[in-house]
mmJSON file of the N, C-alpha and C atoms, coordinates in Angstrom:
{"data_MODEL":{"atom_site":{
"group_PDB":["ATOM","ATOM","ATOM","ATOM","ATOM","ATOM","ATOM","ATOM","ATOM","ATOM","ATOM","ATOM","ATOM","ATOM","ATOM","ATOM","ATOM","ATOM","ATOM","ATOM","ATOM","ATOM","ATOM","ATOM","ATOM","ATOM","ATOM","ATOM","ATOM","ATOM","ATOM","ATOM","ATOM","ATOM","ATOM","ATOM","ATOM","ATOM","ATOM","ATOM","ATOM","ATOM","ATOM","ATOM","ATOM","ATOM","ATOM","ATOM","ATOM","ATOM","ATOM","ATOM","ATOM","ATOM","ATOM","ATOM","ATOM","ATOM","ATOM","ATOM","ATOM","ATOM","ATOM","ATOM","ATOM","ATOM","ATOM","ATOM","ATOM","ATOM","ATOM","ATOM","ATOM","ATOM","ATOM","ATOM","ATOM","ATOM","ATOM","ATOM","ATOM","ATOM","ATOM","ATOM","ATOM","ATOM","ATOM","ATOM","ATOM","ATOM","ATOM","ATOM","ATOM","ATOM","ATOM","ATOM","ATOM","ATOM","ATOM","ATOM","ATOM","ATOM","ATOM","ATOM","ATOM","ATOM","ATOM","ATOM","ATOM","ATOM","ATOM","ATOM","ATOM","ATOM","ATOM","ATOM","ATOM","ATOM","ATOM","ATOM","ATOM","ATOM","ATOM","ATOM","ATOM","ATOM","ATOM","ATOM","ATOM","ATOM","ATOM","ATOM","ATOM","ATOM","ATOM","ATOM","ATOM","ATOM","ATOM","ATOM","ATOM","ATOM","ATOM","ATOM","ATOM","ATOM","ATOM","ATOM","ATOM","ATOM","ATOM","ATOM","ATOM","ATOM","ATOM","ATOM","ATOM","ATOM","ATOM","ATOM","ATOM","ATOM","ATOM","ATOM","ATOM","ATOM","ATOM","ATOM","ATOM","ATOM","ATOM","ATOM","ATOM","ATOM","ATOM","ATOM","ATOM","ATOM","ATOM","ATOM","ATOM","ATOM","ATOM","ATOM","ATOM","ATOM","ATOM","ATOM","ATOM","ATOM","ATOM","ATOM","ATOM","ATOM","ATOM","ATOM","ATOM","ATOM","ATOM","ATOM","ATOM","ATOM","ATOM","ATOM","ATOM","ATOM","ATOM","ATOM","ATOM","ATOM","ATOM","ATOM","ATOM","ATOM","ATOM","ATOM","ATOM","ATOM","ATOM","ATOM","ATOM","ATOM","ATOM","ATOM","ATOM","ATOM","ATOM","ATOM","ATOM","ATOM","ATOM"],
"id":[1,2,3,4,5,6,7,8,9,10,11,12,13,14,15,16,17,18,19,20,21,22,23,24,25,26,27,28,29,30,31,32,33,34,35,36,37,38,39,40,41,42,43,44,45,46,47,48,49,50,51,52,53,54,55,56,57,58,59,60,61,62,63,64,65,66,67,68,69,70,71,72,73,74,75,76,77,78,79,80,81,82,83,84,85,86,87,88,89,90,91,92,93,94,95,96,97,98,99,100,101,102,103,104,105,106,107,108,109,110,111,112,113,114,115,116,117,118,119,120,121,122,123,124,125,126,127,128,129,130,131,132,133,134,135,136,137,138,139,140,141,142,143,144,145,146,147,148,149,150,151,152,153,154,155,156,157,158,159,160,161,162,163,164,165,166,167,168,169,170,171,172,173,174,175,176,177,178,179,180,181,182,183,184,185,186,187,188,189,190,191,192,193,194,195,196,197,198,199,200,201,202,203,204,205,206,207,208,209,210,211,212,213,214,215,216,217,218,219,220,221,222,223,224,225,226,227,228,229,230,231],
"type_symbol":["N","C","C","N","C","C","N","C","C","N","C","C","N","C","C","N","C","C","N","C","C","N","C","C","N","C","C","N","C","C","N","C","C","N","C","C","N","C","C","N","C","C","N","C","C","N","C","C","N","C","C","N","C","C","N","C","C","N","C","C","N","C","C","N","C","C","N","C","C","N","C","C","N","C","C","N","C","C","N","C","C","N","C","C","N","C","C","N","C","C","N","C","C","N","C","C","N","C","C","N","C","C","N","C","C","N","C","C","N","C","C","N","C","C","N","C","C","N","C","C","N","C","C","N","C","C","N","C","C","N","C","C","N","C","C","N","C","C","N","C","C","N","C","C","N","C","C","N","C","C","N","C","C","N","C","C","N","C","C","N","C","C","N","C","C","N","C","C","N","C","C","N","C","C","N","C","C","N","C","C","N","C","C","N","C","C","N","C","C","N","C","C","N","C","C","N","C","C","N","C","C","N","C","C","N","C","C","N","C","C","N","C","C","N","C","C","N","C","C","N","C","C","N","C","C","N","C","C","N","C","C"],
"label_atom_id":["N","CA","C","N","CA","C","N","CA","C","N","CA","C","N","CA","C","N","CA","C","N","CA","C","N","CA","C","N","CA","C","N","CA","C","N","CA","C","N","CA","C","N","CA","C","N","CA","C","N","CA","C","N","CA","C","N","CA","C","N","CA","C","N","CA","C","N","CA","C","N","CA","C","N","CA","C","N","CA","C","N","CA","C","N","CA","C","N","CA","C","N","CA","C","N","CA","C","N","CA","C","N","CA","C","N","CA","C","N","CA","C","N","CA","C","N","CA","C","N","CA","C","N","CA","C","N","CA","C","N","CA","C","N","CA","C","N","CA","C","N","CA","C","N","CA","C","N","CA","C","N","CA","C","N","CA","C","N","CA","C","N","CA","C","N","CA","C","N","CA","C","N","CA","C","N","CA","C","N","CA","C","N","CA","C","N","CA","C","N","CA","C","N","CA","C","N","CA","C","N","CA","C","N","CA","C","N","CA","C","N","CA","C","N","CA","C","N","CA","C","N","CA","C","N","CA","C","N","CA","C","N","CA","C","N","CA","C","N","CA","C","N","CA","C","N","CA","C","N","CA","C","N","CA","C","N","CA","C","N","CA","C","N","CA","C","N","CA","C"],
"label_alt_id":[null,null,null,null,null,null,null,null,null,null,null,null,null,null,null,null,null,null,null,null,null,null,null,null,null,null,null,null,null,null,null,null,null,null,null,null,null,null,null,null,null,null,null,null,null,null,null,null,null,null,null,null,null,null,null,null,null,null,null,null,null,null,null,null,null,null,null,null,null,null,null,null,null,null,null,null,null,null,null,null,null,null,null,null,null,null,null,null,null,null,null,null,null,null,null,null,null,null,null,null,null,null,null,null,null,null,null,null,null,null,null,null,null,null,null,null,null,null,null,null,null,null,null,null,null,null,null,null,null,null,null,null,null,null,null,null,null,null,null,null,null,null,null,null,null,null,null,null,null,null,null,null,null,null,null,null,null,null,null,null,null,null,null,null,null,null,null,null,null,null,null,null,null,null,null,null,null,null,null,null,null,null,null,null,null,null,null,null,null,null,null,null,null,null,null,null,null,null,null,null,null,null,null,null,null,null,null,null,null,null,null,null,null,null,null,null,null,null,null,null,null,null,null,null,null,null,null,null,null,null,null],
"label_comp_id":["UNK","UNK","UNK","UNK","UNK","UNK","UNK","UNK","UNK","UNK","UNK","UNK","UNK","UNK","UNK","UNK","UNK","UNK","UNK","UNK","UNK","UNK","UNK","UNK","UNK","UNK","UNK","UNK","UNK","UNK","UNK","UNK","UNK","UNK","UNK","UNK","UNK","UNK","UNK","UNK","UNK","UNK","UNK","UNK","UNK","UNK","UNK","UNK","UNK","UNK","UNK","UNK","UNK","UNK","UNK","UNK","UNK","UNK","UNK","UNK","UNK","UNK","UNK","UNK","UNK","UNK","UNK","UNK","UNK","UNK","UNK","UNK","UNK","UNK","UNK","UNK","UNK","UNK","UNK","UNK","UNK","UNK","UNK","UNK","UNK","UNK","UNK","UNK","UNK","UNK","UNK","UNK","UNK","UNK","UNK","UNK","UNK","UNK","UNK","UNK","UNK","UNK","UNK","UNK","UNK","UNK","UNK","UNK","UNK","UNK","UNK","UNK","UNK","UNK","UNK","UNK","UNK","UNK","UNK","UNK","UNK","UNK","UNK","UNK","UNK","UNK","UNK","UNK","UNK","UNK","UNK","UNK","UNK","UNK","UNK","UNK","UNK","UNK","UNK","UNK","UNK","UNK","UNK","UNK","UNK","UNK","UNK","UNK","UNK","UNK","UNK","UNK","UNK","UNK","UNK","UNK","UNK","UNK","UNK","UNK","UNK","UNK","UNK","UNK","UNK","UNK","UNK","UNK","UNK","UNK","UNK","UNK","UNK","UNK","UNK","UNK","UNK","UNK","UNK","UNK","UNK","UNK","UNK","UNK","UNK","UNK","UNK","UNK","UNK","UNK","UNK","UNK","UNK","UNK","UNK","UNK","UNK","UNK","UNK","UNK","UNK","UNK","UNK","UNK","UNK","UNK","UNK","UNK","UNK","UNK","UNK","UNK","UNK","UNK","UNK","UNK","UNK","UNK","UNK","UNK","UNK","UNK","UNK","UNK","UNK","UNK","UNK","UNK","UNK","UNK","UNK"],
"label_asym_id":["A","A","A","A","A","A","A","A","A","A","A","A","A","A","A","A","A","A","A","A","A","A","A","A","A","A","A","A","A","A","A","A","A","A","A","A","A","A","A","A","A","A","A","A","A","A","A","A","A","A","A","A","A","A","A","A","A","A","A","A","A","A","A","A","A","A","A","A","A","A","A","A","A","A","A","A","A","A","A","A","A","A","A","A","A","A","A","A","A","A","A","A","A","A","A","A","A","A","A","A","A","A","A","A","A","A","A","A","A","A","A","A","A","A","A","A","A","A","A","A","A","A","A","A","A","A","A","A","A","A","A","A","A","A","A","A","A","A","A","A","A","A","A","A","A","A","A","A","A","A","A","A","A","A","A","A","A","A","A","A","A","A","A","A","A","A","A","A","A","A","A","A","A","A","A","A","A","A","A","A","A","A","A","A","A","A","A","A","A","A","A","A","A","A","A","A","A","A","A","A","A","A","A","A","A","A","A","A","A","A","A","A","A","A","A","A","A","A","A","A","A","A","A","A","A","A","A","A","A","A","A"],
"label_entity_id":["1","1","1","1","1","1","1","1","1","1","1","1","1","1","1","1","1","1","1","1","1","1","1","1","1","1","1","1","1","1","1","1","1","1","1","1","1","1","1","1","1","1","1","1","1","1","1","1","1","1","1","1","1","1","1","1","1","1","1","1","1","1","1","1","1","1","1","1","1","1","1","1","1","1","1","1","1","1","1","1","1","1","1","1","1","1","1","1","1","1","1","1","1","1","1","1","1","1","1","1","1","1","1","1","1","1","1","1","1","1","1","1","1","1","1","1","1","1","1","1","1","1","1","1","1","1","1","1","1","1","1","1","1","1","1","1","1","1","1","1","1","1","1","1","1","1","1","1","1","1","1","1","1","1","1","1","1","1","1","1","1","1","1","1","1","1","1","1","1","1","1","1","1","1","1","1","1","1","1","1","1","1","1","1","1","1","1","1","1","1","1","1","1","1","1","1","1","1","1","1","1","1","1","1","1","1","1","1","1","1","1","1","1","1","1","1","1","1","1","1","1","1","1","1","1","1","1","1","1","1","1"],
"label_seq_id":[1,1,1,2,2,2,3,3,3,4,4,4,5,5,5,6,6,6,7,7,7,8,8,8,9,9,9,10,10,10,11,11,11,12,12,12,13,13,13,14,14,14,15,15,15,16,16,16,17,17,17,18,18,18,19,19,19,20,20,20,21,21,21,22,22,22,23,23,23,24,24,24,25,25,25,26,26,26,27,27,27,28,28,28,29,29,29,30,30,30,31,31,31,32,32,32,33,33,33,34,34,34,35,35,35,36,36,36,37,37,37,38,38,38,39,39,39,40,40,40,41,41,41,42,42,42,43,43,43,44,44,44,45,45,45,46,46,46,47,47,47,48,48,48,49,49,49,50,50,50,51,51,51,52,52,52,53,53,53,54,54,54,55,55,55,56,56,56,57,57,57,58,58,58,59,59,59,60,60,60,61,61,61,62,62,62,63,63,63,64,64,64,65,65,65,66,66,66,67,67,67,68,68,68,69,69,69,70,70,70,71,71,71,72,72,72,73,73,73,74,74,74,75,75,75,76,76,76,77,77,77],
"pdbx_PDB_ins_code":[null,null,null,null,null,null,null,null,null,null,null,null,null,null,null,null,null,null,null,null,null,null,null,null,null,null,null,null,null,null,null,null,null,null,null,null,null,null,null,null,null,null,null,null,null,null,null,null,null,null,null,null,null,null,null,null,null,null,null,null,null,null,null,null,null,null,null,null,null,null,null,null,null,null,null,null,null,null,null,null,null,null,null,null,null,null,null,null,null,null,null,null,null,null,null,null,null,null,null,null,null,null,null,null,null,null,null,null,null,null,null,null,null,null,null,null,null,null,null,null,null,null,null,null,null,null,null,null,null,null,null,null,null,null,null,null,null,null,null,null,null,null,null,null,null,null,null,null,null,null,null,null,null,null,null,null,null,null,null,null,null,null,null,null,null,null,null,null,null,null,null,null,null,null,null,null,null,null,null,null,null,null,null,null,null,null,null,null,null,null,null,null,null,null,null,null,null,null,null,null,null,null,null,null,null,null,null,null,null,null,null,null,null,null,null,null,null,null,null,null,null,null,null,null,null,null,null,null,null,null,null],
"Cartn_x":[-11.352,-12.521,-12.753,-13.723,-14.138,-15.488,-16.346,-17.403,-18.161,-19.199,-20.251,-21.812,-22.429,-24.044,-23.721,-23.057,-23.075,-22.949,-22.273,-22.772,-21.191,-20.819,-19.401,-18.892,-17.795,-18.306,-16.973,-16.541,-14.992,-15.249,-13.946,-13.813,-12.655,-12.987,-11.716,-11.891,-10.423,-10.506,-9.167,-8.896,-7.905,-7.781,-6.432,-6.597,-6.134,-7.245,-7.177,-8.149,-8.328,-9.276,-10.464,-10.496,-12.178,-13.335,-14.795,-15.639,-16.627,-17.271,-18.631,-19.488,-19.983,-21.223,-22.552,-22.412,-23.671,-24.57,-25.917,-26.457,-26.398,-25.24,-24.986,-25.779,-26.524,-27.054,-27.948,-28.67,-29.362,-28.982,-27.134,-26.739,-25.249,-25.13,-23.895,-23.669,-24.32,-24.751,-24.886,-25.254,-25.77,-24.453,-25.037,-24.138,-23.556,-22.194,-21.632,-21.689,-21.753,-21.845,-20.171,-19.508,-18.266,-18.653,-17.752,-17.872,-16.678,-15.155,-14.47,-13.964,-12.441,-12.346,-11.016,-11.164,-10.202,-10.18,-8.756,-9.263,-9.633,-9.332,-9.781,-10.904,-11.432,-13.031,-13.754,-14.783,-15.521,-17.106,-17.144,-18.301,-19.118,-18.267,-18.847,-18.429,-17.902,-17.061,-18.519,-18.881,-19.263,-20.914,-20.909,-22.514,-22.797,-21.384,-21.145,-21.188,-20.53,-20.353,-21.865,-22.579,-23.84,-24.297,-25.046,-25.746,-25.288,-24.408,-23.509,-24.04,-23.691,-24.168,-25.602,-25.745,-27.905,-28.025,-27.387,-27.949,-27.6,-26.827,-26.673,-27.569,-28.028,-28.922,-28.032,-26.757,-25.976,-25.993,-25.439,-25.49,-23.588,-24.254,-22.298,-23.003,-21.797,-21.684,-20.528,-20.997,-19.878,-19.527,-18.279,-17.853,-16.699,-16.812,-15.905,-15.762,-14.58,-14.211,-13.276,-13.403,-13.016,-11.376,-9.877,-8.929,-8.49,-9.666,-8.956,-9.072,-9.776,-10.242,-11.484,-11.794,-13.196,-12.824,-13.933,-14.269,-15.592,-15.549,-16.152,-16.124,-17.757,-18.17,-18.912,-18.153,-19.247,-20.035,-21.491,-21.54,-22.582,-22.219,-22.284,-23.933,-24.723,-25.604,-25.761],
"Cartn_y":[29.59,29.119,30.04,30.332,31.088,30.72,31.53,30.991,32.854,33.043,33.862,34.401,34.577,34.764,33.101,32.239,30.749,29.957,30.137,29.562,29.267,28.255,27.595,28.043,28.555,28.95,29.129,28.1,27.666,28.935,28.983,29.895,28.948,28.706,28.001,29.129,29.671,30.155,29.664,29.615,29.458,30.452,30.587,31.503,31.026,29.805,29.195,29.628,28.458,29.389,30.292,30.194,30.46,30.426,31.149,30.296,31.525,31.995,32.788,32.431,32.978,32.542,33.01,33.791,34.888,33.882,33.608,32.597,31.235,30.992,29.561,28.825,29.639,29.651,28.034,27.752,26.779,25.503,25.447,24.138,24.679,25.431,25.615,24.417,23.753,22.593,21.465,21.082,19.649,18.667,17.535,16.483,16.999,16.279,16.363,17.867,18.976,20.027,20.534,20.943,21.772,23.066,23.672,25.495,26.153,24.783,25.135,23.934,23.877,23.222,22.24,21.933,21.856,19.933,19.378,17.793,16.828,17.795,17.136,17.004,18.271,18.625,17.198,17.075,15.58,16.487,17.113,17.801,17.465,16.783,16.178,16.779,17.782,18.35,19.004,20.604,20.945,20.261,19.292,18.475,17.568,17.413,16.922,17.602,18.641,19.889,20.5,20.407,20.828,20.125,18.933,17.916,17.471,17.462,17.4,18.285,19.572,20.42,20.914,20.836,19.949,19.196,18.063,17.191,17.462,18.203,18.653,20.139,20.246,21.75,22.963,22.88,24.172,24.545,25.407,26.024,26.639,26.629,27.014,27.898,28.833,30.134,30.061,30.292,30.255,31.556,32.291,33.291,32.719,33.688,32.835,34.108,34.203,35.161,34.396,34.485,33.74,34.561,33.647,33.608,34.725,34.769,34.892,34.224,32.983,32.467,32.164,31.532,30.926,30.619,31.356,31.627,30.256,29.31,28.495,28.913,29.599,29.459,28.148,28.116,26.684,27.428,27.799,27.679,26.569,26.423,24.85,25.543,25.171,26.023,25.264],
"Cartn_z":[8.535,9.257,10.456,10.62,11.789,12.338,13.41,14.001,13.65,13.15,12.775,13.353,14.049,14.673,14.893,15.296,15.815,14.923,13.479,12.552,12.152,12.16,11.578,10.172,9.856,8.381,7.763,6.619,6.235,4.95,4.781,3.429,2.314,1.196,0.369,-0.888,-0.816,-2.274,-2.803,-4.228,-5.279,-6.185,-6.852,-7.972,-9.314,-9.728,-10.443,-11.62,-12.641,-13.81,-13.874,-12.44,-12.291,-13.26,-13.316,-13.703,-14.548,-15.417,-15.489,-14.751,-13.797,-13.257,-13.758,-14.474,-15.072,-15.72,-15.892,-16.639,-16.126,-15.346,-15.023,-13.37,-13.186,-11.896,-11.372,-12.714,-13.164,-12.692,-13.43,-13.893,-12.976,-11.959,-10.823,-10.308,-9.532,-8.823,-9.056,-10.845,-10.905,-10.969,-11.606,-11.7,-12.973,-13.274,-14.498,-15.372,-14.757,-15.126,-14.904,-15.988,-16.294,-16.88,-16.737,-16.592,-17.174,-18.052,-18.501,-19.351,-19.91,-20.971,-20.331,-19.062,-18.28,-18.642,-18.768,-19.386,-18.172,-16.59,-15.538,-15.091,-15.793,-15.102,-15.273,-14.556,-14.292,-14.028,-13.081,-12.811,-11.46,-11.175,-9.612,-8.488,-8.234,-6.758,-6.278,-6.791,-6.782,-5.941,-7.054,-6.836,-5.431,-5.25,-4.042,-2.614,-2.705,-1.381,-1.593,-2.117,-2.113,-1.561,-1.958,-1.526,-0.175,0.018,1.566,2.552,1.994,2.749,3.253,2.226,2.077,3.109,3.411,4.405,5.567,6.297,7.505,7.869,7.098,7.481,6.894,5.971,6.051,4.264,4.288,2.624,2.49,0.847,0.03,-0.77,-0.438,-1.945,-2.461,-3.382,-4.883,-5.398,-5.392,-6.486,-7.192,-8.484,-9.136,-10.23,-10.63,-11.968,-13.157,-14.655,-15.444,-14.962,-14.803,-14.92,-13.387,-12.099,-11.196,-10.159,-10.293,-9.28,-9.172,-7.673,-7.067,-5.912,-4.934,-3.541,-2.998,-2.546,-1.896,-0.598,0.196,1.202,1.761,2.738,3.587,4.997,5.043,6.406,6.853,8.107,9.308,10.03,9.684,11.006,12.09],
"occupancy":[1.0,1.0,1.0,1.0,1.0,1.0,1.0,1.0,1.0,1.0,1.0,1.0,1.0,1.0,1.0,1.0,1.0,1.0,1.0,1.0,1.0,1.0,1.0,1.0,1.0,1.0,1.0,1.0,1.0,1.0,1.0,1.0,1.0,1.0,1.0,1.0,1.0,1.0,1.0,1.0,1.0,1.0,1.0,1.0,1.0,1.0,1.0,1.0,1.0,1.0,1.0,1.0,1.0,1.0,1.0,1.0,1.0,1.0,1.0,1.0,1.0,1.0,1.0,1.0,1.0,1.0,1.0,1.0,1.0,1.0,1.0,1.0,1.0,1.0,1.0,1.0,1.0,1.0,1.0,1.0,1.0,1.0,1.0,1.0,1.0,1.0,1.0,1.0,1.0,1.0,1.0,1.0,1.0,1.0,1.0,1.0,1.0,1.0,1.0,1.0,1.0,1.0,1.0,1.0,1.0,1.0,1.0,1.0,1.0,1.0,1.0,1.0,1.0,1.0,1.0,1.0,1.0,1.0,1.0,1.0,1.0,1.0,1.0,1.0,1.0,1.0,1.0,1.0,1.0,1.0,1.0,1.0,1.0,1.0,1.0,1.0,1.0,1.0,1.0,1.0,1.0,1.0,1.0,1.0,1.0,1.0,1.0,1.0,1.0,1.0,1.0,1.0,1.0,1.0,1.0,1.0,1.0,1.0,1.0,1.0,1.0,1.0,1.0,1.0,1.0,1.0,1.0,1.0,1.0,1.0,1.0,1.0,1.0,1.0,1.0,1.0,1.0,1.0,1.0,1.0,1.0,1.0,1.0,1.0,1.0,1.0,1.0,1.0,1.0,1.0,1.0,1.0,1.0,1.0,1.0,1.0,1.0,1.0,1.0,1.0,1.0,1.0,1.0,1.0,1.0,1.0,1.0,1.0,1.0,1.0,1.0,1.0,1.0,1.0,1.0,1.0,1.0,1.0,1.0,1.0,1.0,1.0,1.0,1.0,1.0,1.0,1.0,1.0,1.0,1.0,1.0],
"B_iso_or_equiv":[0.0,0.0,0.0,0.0,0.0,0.0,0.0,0.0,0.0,0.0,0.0,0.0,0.0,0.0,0.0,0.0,0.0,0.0,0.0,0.0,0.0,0.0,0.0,0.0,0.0,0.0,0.0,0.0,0.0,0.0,0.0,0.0,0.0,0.0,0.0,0.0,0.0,0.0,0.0,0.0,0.0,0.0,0.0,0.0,0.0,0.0,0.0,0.0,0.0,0.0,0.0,0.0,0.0,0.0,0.0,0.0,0.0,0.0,0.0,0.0,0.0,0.0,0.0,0.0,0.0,0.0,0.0,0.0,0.0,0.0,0.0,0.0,0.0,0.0,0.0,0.0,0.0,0.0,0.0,0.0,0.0,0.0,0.0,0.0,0.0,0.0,0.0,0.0,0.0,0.0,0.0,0.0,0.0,0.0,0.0,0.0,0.0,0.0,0.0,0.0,0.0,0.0,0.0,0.0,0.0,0.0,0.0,0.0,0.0,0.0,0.0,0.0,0.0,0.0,0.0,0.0,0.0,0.0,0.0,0.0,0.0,0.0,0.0,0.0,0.0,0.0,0.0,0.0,0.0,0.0,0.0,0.0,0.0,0.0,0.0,0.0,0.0,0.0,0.0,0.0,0.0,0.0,0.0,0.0,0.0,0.0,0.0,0.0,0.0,0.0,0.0,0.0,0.0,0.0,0.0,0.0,0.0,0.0,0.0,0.0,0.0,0.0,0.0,0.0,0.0,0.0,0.0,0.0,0.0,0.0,0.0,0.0,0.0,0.0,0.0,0.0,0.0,0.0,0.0,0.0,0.0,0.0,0.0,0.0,0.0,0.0,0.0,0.0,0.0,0.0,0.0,0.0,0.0,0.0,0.0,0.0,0.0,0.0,0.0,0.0,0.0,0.0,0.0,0.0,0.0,0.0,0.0,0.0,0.0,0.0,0.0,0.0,0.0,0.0,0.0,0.0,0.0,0.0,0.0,0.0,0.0,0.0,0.0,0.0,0.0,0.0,0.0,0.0,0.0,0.0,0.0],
"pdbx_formal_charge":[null,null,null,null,null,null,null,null,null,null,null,null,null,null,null,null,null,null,null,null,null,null,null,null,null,null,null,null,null,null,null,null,null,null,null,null,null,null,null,null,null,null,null,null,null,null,null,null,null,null,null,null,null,null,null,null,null,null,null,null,null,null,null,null,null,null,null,null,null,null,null,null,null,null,null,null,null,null,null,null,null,null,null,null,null,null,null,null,null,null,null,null,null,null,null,null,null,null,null,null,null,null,null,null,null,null,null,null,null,null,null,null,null,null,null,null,null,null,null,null,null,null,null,null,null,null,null,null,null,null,null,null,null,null,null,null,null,null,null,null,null,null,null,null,null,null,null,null,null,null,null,null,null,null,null,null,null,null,null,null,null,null,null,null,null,null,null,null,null,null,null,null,null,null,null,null,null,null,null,null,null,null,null,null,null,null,null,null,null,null,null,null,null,null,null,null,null,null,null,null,null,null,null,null,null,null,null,null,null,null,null,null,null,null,null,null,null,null,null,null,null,null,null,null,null,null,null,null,null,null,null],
"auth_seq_id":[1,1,1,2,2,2,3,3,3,4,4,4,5,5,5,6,6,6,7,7,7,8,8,8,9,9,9,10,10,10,11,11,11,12,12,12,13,13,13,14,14,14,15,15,15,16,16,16,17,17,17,18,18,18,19,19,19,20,20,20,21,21,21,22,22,22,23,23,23,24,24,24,25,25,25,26,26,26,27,27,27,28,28,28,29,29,29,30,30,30,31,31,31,32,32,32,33,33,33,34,34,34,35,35,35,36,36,36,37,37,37,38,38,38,39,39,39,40,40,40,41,41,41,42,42,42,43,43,43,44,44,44,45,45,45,46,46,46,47,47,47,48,48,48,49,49,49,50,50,50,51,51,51,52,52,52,53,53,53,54,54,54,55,55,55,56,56,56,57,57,57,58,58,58,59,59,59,60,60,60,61,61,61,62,62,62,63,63,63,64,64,64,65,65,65,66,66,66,67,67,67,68,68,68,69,69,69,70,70,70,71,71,71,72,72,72,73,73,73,74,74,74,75,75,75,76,76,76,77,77,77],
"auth_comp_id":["UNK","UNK","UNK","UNK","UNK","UNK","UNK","UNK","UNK","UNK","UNK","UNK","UNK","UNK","UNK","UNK","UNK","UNK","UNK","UNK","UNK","UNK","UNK","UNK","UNK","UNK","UNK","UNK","UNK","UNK","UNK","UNK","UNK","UNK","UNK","UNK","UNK","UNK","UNK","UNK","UNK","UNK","UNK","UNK","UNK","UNK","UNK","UNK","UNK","UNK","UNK","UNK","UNK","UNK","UNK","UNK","UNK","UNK","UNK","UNK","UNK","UNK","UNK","UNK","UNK","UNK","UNK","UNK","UNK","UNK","UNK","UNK","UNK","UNK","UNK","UNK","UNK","UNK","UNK","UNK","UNK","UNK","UNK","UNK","UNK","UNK","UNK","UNK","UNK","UNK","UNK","UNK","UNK","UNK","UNK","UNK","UNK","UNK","UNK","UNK","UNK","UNK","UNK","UNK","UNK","UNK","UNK","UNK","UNK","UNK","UNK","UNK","UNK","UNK","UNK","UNK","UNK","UNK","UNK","UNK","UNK","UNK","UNK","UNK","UNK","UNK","UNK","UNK","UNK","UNK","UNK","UNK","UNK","UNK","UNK","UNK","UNK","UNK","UNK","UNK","UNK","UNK","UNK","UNK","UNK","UNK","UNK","UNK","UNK","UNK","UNK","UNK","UNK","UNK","UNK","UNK","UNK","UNK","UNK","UNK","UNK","UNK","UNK","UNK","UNK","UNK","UNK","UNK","UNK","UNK","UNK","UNK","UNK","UNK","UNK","UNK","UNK","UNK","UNK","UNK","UNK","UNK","UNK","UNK","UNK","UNK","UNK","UNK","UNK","UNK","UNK","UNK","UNK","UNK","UNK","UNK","UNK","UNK","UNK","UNK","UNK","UNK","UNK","UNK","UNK","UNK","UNK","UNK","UNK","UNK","UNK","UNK","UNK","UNK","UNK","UNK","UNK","UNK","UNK","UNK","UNK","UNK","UNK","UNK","UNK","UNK","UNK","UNK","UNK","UNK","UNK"],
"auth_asym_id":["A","A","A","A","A","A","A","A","A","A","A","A","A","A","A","A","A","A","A","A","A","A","A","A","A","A","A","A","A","A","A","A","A","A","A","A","A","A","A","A","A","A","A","A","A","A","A","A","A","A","A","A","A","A","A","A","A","A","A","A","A","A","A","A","A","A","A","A","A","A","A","A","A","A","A","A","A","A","A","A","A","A","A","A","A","A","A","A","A","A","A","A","A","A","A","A","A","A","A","A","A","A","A","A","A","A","A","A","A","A","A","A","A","A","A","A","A","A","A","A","A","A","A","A","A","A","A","A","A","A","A","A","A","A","A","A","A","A","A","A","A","A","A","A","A","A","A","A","A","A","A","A","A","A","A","A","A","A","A","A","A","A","A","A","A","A","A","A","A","A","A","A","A","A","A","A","A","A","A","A","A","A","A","A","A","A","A","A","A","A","A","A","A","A","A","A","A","A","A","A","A","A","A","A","A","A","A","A","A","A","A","A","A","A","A","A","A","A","A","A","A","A","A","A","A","A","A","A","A","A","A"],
"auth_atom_id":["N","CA","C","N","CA","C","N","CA","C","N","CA","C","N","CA","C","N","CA","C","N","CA","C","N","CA","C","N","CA","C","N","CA","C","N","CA","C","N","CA","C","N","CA","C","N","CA","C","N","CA","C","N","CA","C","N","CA","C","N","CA","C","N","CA","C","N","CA","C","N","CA","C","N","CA","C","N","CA","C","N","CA","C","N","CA","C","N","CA","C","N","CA","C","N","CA","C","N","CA","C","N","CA","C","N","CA","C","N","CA","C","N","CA","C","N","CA","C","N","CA","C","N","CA","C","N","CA","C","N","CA","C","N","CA","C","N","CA","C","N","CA","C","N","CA","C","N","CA","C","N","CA","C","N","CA","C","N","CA","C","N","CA","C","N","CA","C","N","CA","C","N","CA","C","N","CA","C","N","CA","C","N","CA","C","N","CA","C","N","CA","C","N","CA","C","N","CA","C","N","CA","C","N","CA","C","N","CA","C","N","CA","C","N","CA","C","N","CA","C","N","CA","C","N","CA","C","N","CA","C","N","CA","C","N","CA","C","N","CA","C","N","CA","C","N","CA","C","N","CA","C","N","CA","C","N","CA","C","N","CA","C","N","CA","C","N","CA","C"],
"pdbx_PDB_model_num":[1,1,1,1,1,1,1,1,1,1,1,1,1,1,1,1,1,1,1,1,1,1,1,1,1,1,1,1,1,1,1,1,1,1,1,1,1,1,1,1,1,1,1,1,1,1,1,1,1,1,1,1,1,1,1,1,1,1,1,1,1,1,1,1,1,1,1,1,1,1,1,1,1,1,1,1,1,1,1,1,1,1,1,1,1,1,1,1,1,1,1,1,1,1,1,1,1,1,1,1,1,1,1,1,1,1,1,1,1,1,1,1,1,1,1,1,1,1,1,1,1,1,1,1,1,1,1,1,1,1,1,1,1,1,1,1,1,1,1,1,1,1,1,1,1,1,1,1,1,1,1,1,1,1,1,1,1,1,1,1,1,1,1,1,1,1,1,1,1,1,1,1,1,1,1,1,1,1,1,1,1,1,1,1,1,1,1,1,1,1,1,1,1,1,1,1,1,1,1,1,1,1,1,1,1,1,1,1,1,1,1,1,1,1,1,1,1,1,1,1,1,1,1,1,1,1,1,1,1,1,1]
}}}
């Protein structure tokens, strides 16, 4: 976490299955949307830290590579 041009701004990454993002730009975000074959996936995290972040005025970026991971930006404006 650090502070940016004033702008609060968390970083979460893992180096877990990660994701294709290519094509998936559409349906990144929605409800009930999975991106792997995982028996936990549900599809709600994602849909959530969005919409969250939506309501305070701030935005999330997503990178993600199949089998090295995914980078979740949060920034706070």
């Amino acid at each position: 976490a650090f502070i940016r041009d004033g702008k609060r701004i968390i970083i979460v990454a893992d180096d877990g299955l990660g994701m294709e993002l290519k094509g998936q730009e559409q349906r990144l975000f929605g409800l009930f949307q999975t991106f792997h074959e995982h028996p936990e996936a549900r599809g709600v995290g994602l849909f959530q830290v969005k919409n969250r972040m939506k309501s305070i005025g701030g935005d999330v970026l997503l990178e993600s590579e199949v089998g090295k991971g995914t980078t979740v930006t949060l920034n706070f404006n």
